[in-house]
Backbone as CSV, one residue per row, in Angstrom:
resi,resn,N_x,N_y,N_z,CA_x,CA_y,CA_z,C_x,C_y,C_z
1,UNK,24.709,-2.228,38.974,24.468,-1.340,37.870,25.590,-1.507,36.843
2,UNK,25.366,-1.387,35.165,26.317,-1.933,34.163,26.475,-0.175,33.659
3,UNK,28.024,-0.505,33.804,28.170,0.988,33.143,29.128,0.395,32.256
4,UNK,28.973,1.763,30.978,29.124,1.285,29.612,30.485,2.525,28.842
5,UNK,31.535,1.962,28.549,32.200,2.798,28.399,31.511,4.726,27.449
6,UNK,32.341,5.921,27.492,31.528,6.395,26.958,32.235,6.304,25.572
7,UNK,33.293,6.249,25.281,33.697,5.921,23.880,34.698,4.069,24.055
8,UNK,34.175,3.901,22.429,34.443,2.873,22.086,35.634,2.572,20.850
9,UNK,36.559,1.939,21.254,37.713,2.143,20.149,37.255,1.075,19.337
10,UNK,37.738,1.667,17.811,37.535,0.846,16.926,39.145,0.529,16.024
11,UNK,38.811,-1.130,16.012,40.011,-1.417,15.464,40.062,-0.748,14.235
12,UNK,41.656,-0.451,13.855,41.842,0.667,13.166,42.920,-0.417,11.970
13,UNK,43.116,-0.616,10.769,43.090,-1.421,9.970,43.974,-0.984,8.720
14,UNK,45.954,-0.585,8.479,46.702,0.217,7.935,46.062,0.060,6.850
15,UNK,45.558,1.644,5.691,45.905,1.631,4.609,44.121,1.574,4.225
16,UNK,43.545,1.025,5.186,42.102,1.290,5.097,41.184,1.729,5.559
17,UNK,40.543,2.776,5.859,39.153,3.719,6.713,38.452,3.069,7.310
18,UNK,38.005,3.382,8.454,37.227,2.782,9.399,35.899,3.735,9.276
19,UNK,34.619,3.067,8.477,33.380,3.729,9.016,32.697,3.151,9.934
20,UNK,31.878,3.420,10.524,31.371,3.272,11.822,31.880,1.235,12.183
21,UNK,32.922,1.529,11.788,33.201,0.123,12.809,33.649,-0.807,11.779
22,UNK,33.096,-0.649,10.286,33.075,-1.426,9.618,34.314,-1.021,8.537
23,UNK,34.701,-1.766,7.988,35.818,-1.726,6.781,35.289,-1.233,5.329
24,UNK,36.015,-0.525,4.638,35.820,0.095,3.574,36.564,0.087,2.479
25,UNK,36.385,-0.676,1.315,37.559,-0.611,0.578,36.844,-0.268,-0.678
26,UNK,37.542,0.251,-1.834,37.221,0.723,-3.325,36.517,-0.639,-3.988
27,UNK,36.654,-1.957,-3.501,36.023,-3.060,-4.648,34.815,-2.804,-4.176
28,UNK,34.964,-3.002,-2.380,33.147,-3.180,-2.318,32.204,-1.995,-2.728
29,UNK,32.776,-0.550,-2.867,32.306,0.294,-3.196,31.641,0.313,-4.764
30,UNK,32.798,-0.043,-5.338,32.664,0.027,-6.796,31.422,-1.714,-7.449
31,UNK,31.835,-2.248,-6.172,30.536,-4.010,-6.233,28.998,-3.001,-6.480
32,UNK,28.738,-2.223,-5.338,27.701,-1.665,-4.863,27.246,-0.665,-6.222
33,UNK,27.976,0.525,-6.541,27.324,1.211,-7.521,27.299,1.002,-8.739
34,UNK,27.709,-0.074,-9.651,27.475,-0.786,-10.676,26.013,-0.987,-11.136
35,UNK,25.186,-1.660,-10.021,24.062,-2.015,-10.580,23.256,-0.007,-9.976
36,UNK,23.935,0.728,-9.682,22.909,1.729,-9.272,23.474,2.425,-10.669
37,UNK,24.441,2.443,-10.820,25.105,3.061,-12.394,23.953,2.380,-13.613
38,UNK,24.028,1.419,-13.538,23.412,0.471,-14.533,22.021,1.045,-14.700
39,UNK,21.400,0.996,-13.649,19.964,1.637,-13.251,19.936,3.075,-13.902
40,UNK,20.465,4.108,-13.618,20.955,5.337,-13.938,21.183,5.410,-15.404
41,UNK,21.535,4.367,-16.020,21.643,4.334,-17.678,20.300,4.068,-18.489
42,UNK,19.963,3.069,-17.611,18.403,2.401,-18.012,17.226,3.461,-17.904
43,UNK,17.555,4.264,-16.887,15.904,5.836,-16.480,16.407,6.410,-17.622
44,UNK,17.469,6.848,-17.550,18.048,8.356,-18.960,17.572,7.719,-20.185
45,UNK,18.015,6.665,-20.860,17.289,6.236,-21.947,16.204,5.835,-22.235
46,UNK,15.329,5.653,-20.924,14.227,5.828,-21.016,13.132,7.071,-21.210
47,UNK,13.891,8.126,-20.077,13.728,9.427,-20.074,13.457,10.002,-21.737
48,UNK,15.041,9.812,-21.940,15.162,10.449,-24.008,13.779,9.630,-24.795
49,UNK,14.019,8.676,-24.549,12.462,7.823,-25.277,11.194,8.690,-24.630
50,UNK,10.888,8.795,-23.821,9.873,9.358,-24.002,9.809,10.825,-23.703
51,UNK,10.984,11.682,-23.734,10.678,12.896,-24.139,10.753,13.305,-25.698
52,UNK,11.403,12.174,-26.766,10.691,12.103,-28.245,9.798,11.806,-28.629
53,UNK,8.860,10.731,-27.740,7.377,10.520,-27.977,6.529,11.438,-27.451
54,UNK,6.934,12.608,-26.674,5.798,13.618,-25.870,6.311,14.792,-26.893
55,UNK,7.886,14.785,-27.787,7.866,15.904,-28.470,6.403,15.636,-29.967
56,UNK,6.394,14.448,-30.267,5.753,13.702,-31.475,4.024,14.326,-31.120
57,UNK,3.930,13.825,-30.072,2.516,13.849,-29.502,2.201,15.445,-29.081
58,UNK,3.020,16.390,-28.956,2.811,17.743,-29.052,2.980,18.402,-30.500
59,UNK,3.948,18.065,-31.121,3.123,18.199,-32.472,2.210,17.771,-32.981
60,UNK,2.110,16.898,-32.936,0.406,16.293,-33.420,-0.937,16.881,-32.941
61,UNK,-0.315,17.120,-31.887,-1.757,17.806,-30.796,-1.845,19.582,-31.469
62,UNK,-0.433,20.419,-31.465,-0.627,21.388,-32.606,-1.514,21.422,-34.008
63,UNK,-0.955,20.081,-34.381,-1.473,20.101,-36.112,-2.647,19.845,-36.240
64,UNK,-3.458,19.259,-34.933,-4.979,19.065,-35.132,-6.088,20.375,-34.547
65,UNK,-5.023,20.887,-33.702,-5.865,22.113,-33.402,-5.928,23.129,-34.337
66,UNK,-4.449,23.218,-35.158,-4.839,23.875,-36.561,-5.563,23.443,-37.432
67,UNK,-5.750,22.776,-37.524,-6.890,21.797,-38.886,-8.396,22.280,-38.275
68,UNK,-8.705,22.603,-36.834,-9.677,22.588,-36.329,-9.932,23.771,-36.580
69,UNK,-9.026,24.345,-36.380,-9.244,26.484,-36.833,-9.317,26.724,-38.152
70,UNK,-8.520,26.049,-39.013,-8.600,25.999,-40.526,-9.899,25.494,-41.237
71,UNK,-10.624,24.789,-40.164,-11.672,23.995,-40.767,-12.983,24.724,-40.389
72,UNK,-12.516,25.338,-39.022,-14.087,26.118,-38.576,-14.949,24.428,-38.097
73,UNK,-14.226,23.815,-37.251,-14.620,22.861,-36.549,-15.196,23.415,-35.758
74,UNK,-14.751,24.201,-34.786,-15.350,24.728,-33.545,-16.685,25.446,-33.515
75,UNK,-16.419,26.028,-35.125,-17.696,27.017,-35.156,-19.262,26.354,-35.429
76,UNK,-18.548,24.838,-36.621,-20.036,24.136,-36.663,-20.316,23.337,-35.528
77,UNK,-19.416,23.005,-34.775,-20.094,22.380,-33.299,-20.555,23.659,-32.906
78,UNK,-20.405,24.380,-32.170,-21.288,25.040,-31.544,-22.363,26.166,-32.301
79,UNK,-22.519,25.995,-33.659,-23.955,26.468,-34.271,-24.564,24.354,-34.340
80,UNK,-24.403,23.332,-34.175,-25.059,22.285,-33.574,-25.699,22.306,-32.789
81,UNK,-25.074,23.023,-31.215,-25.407,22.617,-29.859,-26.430,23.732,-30.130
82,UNK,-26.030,24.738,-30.662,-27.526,26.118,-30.541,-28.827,25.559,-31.228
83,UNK,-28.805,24.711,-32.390,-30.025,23.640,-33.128,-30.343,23.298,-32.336
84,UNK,-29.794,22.017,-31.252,-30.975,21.302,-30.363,-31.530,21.772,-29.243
């Protein structure tokens, strides 16, 4: 039968953190969130772009429903649908 220690020492490495076994230093950290930073710049300015095209497109969608009340659109469509 193989018995297996119950803890396992991990080499321990001056001046640098040991996560689960593996080495940790500020370059590889800072390698890694660059392109997630980068990404993170690219959604937000995308985001602002199209929360000025949904502000554009909600005014517009206002200004035609007023034109529609101003015009009594609604009222000659439905004295139409009562004709046929």
């Amino acid at each position: 039968m193989l018995t297996y220690p119950r803890f396992v020492r991990l080499p321990v490495y001056p001046g640098k953190p040991v996560i689960n076994g593996l080495k940790s230093n500020a370059e590889n950290d800072s390698d890694r969130q660059k392109p997630i930073e980068n990404e993170l710049a690219q959604i937000q300015a995308e985001h602002a772009k199209l929360k000025k095209e949904f502000d554009q497109i909600s005014l517009e969608n206002r200004g035609h429903k007023l034109a529609w009340d101003i015009h009594g659109v609604d009222a000659y469509l439905a004295s139409k649908k009562k004709t046929l």
